[in-house]
N, C-alpha and C positions, 0 to 999 in steps of 0.2 A: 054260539058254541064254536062256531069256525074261527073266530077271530081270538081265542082262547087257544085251539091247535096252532093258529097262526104264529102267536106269540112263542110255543114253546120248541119250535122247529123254527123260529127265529133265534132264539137263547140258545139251542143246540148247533144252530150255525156257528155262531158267537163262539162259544166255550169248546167245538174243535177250529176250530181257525184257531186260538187261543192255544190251546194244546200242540197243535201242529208247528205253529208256528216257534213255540218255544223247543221245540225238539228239532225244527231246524237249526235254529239258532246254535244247539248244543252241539251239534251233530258239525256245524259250521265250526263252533274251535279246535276240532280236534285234525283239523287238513291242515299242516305247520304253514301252508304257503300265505294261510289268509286270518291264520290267529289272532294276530292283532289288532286285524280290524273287525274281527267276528268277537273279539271279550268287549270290545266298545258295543256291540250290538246286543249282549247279554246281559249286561249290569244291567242287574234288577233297582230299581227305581219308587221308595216307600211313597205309596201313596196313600192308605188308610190302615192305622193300627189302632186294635180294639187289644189291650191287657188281658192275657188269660183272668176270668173268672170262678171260682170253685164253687162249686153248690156240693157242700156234704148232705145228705139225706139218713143218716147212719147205715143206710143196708148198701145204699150207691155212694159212690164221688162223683163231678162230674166236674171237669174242666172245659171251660168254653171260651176260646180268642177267635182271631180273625185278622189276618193281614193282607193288603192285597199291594204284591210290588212286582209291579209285569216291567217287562223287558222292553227295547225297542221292538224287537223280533216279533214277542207278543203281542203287540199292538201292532204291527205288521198283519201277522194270520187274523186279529181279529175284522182289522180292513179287510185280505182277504176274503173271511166267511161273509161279512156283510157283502161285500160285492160278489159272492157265488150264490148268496141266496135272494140277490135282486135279479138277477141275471137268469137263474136258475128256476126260480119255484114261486 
């Protein structure tokens, strides 16, 4: 059972480093001194795309995709979370 907590206080390190890190990123273009090199550091980068799928049910719809196009920045904080939750916990 601990290595089940384990896991998902590992994925939560992940997914805020992840977070964090793209809201640095954001946060980074908007200082005019370092914009240019802060939009190279946000271009979002396709890595997996799943097509919206519709499932009608007649009482629901339901649309379901998936894309995941992280940034350098994002993949930045998610180093960081990994190295604050080896460090840390």
């Amino acid at each position: 059972m601990k290595s089940n907590k384990d896991a998902i206080i590992f994925l939560l390190f992940i997914i805020i480093g992840a977070i964090v890190g793209t809201g640095v990123g954001e946060f980074l273009t908007t200082i005019p001194s370092i914009s240019e090199i802060a939009s190279f550091l946000v271009k979002k980068y396709l890595i997996l795309s799943v097509p919206p799928v519709t499932v009608n049910l007649i009482v629901a719809t339901f649309v379901i995709g998936f894309s995941l196009q992280p940034s350098i920045m994002t993949m930045l904080g998610v180093l960081f979370g990994i190295f604050l939750h080896r460090r840390f916990y």
